[in-house]
C-alpha positions as CSV (number, residue, x, y, z in Angstrom):
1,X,0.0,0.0,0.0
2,X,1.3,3.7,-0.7
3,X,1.8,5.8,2.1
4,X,0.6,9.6,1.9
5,X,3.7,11.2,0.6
6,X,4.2,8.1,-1.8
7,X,0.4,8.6,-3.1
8,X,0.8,12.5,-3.3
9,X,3.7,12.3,-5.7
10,X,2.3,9.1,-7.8
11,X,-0.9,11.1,-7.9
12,X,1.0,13.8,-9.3
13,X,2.8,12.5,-12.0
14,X,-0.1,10.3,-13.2
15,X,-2.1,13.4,-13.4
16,X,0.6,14.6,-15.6
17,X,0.6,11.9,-17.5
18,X,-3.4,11.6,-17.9
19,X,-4.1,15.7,-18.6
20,X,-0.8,15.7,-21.7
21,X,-2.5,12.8,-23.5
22,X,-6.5,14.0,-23.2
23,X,-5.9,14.8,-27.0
24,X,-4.3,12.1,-28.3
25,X,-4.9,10.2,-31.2
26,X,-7.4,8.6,-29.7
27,X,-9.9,11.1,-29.9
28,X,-8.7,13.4,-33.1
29,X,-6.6,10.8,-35.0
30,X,-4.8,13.9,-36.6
31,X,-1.3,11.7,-35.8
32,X,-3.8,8.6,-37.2
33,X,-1.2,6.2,-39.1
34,X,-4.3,5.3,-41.2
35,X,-2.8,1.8,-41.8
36,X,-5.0,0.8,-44.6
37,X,-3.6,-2.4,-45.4
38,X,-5.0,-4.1,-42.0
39,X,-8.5,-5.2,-43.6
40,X,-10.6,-7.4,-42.0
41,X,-8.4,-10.7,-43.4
42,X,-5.3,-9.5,-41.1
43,X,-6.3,-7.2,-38.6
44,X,-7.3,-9.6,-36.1
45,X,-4.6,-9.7,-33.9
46,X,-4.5,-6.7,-32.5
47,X,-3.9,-6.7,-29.0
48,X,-3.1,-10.4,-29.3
49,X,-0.4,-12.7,-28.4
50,X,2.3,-13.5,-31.0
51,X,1.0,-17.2,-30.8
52,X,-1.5,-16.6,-33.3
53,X,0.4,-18.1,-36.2
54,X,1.0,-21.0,-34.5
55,X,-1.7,-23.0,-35.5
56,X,-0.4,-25.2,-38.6
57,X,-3.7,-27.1,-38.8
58,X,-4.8,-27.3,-42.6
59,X,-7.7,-24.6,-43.5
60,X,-10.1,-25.5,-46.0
61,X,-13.2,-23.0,-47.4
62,X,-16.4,-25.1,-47.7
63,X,-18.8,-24.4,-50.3
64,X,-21.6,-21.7,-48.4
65,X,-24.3,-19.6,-49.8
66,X,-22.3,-16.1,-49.7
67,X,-24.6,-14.1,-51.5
68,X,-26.4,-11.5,-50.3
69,X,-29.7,-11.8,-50.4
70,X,-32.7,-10.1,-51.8
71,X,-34.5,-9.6,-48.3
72,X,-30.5,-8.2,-46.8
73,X,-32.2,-5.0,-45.7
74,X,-34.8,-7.4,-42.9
75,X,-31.9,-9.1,-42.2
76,X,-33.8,-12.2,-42.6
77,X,-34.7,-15.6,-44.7
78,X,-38.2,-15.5,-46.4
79,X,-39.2,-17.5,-43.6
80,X,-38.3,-15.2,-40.8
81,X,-34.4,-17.1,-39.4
82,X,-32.3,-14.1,-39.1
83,X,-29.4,-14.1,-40.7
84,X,-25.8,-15.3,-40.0
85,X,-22.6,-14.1,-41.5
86,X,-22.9,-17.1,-43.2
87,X,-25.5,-15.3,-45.0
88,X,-24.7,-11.5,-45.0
89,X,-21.9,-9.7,-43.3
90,X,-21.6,-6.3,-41.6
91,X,-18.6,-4.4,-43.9
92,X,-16.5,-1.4,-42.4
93,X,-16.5,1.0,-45.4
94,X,-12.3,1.8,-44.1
95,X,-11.0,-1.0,-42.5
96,X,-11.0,-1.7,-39.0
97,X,-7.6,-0.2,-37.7
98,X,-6.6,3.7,-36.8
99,X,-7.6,6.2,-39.9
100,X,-6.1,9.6,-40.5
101,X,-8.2,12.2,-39.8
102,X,-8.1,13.7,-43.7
103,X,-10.7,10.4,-43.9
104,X,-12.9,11.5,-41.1
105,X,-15.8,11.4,-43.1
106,X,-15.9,8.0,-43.4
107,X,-15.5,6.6,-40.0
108,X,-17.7,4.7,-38.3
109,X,-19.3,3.9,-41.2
110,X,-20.2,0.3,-42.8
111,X,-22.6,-1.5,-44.9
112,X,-23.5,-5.1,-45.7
113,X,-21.4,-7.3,-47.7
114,X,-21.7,-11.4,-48.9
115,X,-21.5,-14.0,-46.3
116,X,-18.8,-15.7,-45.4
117,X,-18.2,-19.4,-45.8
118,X,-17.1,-22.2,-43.6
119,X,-13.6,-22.8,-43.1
120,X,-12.4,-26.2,-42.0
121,X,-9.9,-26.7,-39.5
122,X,-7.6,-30.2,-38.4
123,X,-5.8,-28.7,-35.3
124,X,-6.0,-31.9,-33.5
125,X,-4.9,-33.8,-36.5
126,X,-8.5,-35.5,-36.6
127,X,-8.0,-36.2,-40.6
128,X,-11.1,-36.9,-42.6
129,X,-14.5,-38.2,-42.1
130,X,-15.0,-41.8,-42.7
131,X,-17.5,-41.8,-46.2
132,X,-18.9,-45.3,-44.9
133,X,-20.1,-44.2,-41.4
134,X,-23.6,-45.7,-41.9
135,X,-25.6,-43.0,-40.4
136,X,-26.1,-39.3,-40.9
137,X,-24.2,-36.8,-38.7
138,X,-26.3,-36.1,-35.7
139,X,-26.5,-32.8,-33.8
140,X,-25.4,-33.3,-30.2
141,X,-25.7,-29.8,-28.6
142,X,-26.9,-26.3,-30.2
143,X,-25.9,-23.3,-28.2
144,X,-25.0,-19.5,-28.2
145,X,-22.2,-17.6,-26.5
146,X,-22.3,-13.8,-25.3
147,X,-19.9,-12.6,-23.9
148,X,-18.2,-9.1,-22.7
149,X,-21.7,-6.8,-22.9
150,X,-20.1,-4.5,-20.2
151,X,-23.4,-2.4,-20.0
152,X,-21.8,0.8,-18.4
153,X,-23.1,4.0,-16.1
154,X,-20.8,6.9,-18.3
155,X,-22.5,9.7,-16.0
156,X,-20.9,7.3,-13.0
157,X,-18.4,9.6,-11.0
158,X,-16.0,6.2,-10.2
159,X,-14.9,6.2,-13.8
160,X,-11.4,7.2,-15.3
161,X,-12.7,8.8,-18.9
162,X,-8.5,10.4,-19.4
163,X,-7.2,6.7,-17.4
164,X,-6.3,4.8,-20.7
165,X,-2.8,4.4,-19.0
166,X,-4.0,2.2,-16.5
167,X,-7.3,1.1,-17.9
168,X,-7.6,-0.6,-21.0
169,X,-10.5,0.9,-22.6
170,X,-11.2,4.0,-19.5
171,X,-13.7,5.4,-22.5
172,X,-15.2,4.0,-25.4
173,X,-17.2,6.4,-27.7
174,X,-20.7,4.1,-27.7
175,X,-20.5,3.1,-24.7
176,X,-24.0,4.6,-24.0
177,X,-26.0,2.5,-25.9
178,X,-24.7,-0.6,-24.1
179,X,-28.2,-2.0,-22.9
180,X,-29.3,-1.4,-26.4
181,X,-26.8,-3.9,-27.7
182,X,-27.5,-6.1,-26.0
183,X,-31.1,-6.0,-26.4
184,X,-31.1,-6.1,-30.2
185,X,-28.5,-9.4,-29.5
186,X,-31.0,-10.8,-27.6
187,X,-34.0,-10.5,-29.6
188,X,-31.5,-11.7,-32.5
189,X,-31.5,-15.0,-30.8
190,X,-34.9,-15.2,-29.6
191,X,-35.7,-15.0,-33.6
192,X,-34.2,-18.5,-34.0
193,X,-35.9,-20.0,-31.7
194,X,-39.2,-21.0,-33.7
195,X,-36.8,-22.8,-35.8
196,X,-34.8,-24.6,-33.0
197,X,-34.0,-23.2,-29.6
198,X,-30.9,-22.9,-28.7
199,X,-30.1,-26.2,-26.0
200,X,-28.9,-23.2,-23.5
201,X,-27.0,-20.3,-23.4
202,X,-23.3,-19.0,-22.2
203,X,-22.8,-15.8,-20.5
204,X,-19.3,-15.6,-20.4
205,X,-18.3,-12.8,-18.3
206,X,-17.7,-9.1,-17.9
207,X,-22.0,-8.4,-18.5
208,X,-21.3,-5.4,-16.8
209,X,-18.1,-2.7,-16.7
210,X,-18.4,-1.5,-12.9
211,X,-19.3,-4.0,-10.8
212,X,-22.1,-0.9,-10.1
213,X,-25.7,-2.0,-9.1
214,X,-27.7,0.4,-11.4
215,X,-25.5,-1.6,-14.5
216,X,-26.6,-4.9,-13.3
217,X,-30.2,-4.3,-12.6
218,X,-30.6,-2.9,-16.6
219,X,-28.7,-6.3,-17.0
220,X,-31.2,-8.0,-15.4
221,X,-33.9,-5.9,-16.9
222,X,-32.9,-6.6,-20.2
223,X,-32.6,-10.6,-19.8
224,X,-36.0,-10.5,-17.6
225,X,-38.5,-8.1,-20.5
226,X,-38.8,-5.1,-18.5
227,X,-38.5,-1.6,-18.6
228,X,-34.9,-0.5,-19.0
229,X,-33.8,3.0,-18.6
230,X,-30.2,3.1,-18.5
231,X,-30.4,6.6,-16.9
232,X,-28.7,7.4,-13.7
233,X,-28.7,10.7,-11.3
234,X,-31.2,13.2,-13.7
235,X,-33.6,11.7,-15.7
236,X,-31.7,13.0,-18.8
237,X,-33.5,13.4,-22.0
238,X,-30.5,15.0,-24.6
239,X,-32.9,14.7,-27.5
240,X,-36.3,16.0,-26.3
241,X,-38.7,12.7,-27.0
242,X,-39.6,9.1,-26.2
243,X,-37.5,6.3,-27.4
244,X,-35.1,8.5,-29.4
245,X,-31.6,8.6,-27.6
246,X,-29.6,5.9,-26.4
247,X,-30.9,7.4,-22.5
248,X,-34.6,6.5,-22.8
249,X,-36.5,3.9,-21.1
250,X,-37.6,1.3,-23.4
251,X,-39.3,-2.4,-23.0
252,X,-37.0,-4.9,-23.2
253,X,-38.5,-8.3,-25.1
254,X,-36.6,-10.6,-22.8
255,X,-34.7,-14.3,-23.7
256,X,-36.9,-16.2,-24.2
257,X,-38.3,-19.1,-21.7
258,X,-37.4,-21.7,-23.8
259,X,-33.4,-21.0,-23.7
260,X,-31.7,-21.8,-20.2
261,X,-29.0,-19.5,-20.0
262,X,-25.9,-19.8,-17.2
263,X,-23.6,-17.4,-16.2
264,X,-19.6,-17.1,-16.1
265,X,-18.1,-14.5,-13.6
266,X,-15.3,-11.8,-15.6
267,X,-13.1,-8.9,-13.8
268,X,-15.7,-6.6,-14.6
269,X,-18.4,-8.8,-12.7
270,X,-16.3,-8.7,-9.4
271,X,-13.5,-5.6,-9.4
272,X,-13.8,-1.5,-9.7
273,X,-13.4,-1.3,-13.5
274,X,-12.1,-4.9,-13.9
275,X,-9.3,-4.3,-12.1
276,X,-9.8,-3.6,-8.6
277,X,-7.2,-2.2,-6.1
278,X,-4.6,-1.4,-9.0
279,X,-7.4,1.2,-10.2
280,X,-9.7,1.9,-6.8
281,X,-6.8,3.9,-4.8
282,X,-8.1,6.7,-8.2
283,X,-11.8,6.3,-8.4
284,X,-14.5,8.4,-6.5
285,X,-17.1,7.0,-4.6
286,X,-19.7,5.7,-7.1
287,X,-22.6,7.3,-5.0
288,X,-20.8,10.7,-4.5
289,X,-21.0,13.8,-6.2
290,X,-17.1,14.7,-7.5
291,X,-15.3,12.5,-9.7
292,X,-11.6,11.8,-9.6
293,X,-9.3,14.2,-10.4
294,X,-8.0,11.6,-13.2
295,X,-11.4,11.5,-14.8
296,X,-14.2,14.1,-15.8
297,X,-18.2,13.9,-15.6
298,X,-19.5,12.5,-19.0
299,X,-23.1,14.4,-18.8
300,X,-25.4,13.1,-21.7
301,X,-25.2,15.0,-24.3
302,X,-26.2,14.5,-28.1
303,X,-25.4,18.0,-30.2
304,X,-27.9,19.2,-33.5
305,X,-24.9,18.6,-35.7
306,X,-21.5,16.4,-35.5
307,X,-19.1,18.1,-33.4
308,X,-16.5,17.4,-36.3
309,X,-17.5,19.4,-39.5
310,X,-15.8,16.4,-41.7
311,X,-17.6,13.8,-39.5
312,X,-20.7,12.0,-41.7
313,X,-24.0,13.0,-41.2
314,X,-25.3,9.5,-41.5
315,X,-26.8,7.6,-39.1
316,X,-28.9,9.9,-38.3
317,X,-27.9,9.9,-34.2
318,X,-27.1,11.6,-31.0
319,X,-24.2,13.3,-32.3
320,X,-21.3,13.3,-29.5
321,X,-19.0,15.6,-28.4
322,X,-15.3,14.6,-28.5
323,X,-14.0,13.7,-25.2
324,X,-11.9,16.6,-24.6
325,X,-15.4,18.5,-24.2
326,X,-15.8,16.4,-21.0
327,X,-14.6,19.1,-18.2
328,X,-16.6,19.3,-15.5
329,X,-16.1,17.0,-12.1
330,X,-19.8,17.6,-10.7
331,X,-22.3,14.8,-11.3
332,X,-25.8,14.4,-9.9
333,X,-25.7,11.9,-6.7
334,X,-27.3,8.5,-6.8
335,X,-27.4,5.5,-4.6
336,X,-28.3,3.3,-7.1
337,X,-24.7,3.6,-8.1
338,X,-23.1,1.5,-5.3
339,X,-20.7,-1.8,-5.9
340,X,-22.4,-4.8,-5.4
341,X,-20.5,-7.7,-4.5
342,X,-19.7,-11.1,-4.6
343,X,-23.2,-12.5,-2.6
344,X,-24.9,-9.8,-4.3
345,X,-23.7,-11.0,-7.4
346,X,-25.1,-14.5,-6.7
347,X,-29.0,-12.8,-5.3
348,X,-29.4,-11.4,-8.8
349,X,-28.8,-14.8,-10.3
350,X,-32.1,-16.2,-8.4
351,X,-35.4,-15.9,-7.8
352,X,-35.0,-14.5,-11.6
353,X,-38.1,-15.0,-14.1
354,X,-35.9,-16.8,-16.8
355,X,-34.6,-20.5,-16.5
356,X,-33.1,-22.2,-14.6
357,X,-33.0,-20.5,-11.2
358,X,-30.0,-19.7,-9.8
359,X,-28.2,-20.1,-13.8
360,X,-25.6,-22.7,-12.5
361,X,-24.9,-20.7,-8.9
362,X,-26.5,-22.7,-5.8
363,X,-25.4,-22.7,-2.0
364,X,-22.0,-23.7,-2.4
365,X,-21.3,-20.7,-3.9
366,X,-22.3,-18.4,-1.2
367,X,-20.2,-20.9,1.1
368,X,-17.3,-20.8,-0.8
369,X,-17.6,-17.8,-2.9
370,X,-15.8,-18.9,-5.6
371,X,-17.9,-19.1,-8.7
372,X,-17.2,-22.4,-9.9
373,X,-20.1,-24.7,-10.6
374,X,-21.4,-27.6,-12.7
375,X,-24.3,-28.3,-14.7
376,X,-25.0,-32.2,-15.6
377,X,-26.7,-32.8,-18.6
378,X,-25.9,-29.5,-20.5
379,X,-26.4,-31.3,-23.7
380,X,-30.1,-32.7,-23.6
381,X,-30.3,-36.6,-24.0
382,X,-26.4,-36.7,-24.3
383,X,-24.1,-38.2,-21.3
384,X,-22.5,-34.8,-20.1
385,X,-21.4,-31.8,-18.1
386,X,-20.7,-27.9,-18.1
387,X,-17.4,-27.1,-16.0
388,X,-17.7,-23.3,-15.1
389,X,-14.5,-22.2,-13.5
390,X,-13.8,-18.5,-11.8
391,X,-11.0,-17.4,-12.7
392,X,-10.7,-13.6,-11.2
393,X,-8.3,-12.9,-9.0
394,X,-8.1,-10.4,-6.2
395,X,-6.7,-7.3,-8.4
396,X,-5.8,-6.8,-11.6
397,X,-7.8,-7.8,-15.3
398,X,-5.7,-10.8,-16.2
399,X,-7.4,-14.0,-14.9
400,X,-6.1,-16.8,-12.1
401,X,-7.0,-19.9,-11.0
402,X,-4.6,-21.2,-8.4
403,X,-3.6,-24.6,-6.8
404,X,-6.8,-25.0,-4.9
405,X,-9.3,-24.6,-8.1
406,X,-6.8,-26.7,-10.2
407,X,-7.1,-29.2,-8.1
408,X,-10.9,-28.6,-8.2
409,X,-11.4,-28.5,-11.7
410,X,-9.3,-31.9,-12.1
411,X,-11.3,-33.9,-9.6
412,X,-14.5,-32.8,-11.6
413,X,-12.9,-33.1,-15.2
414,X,-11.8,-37.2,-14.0
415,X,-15.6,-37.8,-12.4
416,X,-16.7,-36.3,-15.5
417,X,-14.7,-39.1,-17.9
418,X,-15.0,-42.3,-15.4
419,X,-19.1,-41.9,-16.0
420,X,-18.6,-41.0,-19.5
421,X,-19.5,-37.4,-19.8
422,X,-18.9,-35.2,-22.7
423,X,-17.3,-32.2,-21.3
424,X,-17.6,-28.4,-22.3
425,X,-15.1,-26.3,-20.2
426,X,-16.0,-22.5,-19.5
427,X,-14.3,-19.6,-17.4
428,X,-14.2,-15.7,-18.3
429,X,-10.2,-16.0,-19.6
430,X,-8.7,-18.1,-21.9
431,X,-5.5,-19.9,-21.2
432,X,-3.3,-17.5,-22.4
433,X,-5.0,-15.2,-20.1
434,X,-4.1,-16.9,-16.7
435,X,-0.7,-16.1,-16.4
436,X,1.4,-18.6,-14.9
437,X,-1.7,-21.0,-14.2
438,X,-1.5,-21.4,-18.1
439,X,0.3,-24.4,-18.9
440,X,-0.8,-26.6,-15.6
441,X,-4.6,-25.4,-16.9
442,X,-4.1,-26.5,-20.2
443,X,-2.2,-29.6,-19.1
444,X,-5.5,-30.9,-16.7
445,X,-7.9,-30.4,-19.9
446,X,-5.6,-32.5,-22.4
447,X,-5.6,-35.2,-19.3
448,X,-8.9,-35.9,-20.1
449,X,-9.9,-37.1,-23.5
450,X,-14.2,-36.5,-23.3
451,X,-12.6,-32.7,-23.2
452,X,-14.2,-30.6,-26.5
453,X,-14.3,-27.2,-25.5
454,X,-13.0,-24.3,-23.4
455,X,-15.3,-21.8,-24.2
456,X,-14.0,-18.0,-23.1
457,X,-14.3,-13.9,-23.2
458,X,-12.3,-11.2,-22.4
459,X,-10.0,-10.6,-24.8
460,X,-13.2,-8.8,-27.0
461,X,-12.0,-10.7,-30.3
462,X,-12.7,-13.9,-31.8
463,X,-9.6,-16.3,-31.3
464,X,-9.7,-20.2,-31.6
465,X,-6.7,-21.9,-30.7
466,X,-6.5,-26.0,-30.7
467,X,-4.9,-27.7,-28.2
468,X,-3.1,-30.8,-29.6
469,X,-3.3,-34.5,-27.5
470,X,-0.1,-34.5,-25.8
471,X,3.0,-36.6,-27.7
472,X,1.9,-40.4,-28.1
473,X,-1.6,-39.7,-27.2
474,X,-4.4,-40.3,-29.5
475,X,-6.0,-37.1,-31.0
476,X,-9.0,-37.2,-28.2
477,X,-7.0,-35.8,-26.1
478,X,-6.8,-32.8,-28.1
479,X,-9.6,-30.0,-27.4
480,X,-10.2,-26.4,-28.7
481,X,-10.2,-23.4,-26.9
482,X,-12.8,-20.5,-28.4
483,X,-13.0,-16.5,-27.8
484,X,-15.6,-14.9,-28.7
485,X,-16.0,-11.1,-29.5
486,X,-17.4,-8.5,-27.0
487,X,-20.8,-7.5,-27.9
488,X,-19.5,-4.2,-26.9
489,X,-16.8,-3.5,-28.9
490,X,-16.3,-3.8,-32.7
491,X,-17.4,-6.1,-34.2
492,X,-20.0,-7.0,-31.6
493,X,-20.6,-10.4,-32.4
494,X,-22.3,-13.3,-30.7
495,X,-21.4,-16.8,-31.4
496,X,-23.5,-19.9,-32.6
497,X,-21.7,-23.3,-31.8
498,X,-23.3,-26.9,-32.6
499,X,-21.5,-29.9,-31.6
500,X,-22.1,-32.9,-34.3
501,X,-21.3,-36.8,-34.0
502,X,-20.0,-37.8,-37.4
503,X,-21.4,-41.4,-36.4
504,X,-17.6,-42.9,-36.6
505,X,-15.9,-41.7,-33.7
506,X,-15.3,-38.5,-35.4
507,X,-16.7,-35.4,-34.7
508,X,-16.8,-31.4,-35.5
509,X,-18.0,-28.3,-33.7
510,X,-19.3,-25.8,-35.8
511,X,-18.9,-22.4,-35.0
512,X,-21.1,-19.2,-37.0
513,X,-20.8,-15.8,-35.9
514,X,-24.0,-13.6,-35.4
515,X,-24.2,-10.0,-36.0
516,X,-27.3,-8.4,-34.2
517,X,-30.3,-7.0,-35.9
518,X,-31.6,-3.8,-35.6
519,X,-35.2,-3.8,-34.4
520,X,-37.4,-0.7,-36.3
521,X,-38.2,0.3,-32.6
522,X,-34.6,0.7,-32.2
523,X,-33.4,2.5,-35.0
524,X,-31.0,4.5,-32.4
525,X,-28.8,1.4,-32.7
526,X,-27.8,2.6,-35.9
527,X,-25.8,5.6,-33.9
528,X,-24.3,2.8,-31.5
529,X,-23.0,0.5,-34.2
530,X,-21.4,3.7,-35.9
531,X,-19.6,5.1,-32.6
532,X,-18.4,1.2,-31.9
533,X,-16.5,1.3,-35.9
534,X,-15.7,5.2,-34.8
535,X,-13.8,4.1,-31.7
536,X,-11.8,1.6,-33.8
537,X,-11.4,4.7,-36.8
538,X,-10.5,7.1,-34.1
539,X,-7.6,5.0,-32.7
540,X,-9.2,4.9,-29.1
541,X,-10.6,1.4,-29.7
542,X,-9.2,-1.8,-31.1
543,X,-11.0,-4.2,-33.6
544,X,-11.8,-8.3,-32.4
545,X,-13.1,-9.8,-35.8
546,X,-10.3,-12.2,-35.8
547,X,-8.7,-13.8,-38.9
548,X,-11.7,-16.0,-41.0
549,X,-10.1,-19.1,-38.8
550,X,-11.3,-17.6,-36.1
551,X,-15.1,-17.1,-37.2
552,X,-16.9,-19.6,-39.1
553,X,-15.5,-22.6,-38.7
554,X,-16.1,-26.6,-39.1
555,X,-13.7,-28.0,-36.2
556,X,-12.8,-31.5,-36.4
557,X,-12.8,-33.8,-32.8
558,X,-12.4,-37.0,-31.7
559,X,-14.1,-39.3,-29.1
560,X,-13.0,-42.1,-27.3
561,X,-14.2,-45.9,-28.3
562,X,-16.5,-45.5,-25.4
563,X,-18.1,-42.6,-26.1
564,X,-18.6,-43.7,-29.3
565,X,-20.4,-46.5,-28.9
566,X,-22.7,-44.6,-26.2
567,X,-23.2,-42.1,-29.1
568,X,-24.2,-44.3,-31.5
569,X,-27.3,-45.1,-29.0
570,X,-28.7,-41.4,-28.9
571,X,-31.3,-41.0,-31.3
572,X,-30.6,-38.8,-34.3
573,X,-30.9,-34.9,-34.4
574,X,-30.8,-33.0,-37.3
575,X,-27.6,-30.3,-37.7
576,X,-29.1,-26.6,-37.2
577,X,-26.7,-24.7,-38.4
578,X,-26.7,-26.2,-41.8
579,X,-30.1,-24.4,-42.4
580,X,-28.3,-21.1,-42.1
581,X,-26.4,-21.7,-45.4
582,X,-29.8,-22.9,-47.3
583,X,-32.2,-20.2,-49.1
């Protein structure tokens, strides 16, 4: 801990440092390298480890339907399945990296383009289906990931808008309209449901950015159908109406009943901005009046014209102010504002009006605290189980997991394969993400061969990584691990996954990504989706679309002799995601 003179002079010179970079790049881009040659093919490592060439598995494009289609502007089929990227894709019109500001007028702005086709991957050295199987390939589980909604308070005086020293992301540009994000994702999925409900669904951490109560309850209120009005001290109306700004109450449709959904803790869920003591020591009380003297009061505000005369006047949408205009430090008290914790946490997840109660959390978790937990059966009529592990740690955004919870998530993995369970692993980081917990983590999953999936956030792109079997093992021991994209940041995508039994101990997991829809009753959307490609533009944000073997993807798997023959007993299902390519 700092001691007062310590503090004073640290406090000092990070106010230095904050107050000479308020106009950065980041918010006028006039330094903007403009590197136009990271399109959406190559520009999805930003951020990311060098690792991501690593992968030598053998890529292959499989024939999709990749035109776009005559009813592109519902952003459905004729017979009301929303589309997929498989389908129709959402297109920067400058690609997603820093652009000077001479191109101003053309940031934040995209438009739909063809789908994009599956690409097959052999990571685990799998090899080929066998032709003579005998039987069709038979869907075993159909679910959806979300991940990284981060539904934020701006007006919230504990924030650190000028902190992007210390805080990845302290200010995003749409960060506003979070609620409304992930409203249009949800009804997005509801709309397949008539066709086939999704078997469940995977929150997978970080729902909210500030572990603030007010952010949780429009959380809630968005999952649950009721009214949300992401509003906090005033009841602030920048454009004089109903329903037309980002800071209006509106009814939220709800997920429906028919999709049980469970929920991963992230850094966001459980520390002051994700990272907890490294960042509190700056922050202001959440329920005071006076921000820190490293941030400013971010007052709605939407302006008759764009602040930037260059700036495009389409969308037609609350038309922000650049950060620097930020400069007061007074904000409007409000108690609804306060930090909820761990046990609070846990009381939102029951008693809720969607299914199941509780979402995976039961008693042990107030016990222990930790927010581990199991679900048996996650795929329906299939021998398995869902492994959710918490891996937060006391400070700091990187994730943990320690001896104790290895240890834990080993005894559950080997119960898991002695009764012959498939297994789906989940936790808010991926491996790479868990510091020196990394190799012993990925060492426990390739112990046990009925291991298919680690399933993870917070790195806001999409990132799949296979982890081979181990030298002399068979390729079952092999699993994948998948990141998804943060539905907060560009390019906001959700992820479809279906696991499929190839009928001859073979197997693949399909994964499509899913953009959301825009609703006609929330047409302001169109403003949010061009401030999330405007953060990316202005250099303040960074893009997660991933490389296209990190999207759409047929992954091969293996199963044991045993689980094939218990496989082979399961009556047949029909492979969803194969309608998504069909007209």
């Amino acid at each position: 801990m700092l001691h007062t003179p310590q503090y004073l002079i640290v406090s000092a010179i990070l106010i230095f440092l904050i107050f000479s970079c308020e106009d950065s790049p980041g918010e006028d881009a006039d330094a903007g390298s403009g590197d136009a040659s990271k399109g959406p093919e190559n520009n999805g490592d930003a951020g990311t480890d060098s690792d991501s060439d690593t992968d030598t598995d053998s890529d292959t494009d499989t024939d999709s339907d990749t035109d776009a289609d005559a009813d592109a502007d519902s952003g459905q089929d004729p017979d009301g399945r929303p589309f997929t990227t498989l389908k129709r894709t959402v297109v920067p019109v400058l690609s997603p990296a820093t652009q000077p500001a001479g191109d101003r007028s053309e940031w934040g702005l995209w438009e739909f383009g063809p789908g994009e086709p599956f690409l097959t991957r052999d990571g685990l050295s799998v090899g080929e289906p066998s032709q003579d199987a005998g039987c069709e390939p038979s869907s075993l589980a159909y679910f959806w990931q979300v991940t990284d909604t981060q539904i934020v308070d701006e007006e919230s005086p504990a924030r650190l808008i000028n902190g992007d020293l210390f805080v990845e992301a302290a200010f995003r540009h749409q960060e506003s309209w979070g609620a409304h994000f992930l409203e249009a994702t949800i009804r997005t999925g509801n709309a397949f449901t008539p066709f086939q409900p999704f078997d469940f669904l995977l929150m997978t951490g970080d729902m909210v950015d500030n572990i603030q109560t007010n952010e949780l309850n429009w959380y809630f209120g968005v999952l649950e159908g009721e009214i949300v009005h992401p509003d906090s001290g005033n009841d602030d109306d920048p454009i004089t109406g109903i329903a037309n700004d980002q800071h209006d109450a509106f009814e939220a449709e709800g997920l429906s009943d028919l999709i049980p959904w469970y929920a991963i803790y992230g850094n966001h869920d459980g520390l002051e901005l994700g990272n907890g003591p490294l960042t509190s020591w700056m922050q202001a009380d959440p329920t005071g009046a006076v921000t820190s003297a490293l941030s400013k009061a971010v007052p709605p505000t939407c302006l008759d014209e764009p602040y930037y005369p260059t700036e495009s006047l389409e969308p037609e949408r609350c038309y922000l102010p650049a950060k620097k205009e930020y400069t007061g430090n007074y904000v409007i008290k409000d108690t609804e504002r306060a930090y909820f914790e761990r046990p609070d946490w846990l009381d939102f997840h029951n008693g809720t009006g969607t299914v199941p109660d509780g979402h995976g959390y039961d008693s042990d978790n107030y016990d222990s605290l930790k927010m581990n937990f199991t679900v048996d059966g996650i795929m329906s009529g299939v021998p398995s189980i869902l492994v959710a592990l918490d891996t937060v740690k006391d400070s700091g955004a990187d994730g943990i997991v320690g001896q104790e919870q290895l240890e834990w998530l080993d005894q559950e993995l080997a119960a898991a394969q002695d009764a012959d369970k498939l297994i789906i692993v989940a936790s808010h980081h991926p491996a790479r993400r868990l510091g020196d917990d990394e190799d012993a983590f990925i060492d426990i999953m390739n112990t046990y061969p009925n291991v298919l999936i680690h399933l993870a956030g917070h790195t806001h792109e999409n990132y799949v990584t296979p982890h081979e079997a181990p030298d002399g093992m068979g390729s079952e021991y092999g699993y994948w691990e998948i990141e998804t994209s943060a539905i907060m940041c560009w390019p906001q995508q959700s992820r479809i996954l279906e696991i499929v039994d190839n009928c001859d101990g073979t197997g693949v997991i399909y994964t499509v990504m899913l953009d959301y829809m825009i609703p006609d009753d929330l047409q302001i959307l169109e403003g949010g989706r061009f401030y999330a490609l405007y953060d990316v533009h202005s250099g303040s944000g960074e893009a997660g679309q991933g490389l296209p073997r990190d999207r759409n993807l047929i992954l091969r798997i293996a199963f044991t002799p045993e689980m094939t023959q218990i496989l082979s007993e399961i009556p047949h299902r029909d492979v969803e995601v194969l309608n998504f390519e069909t007209d």
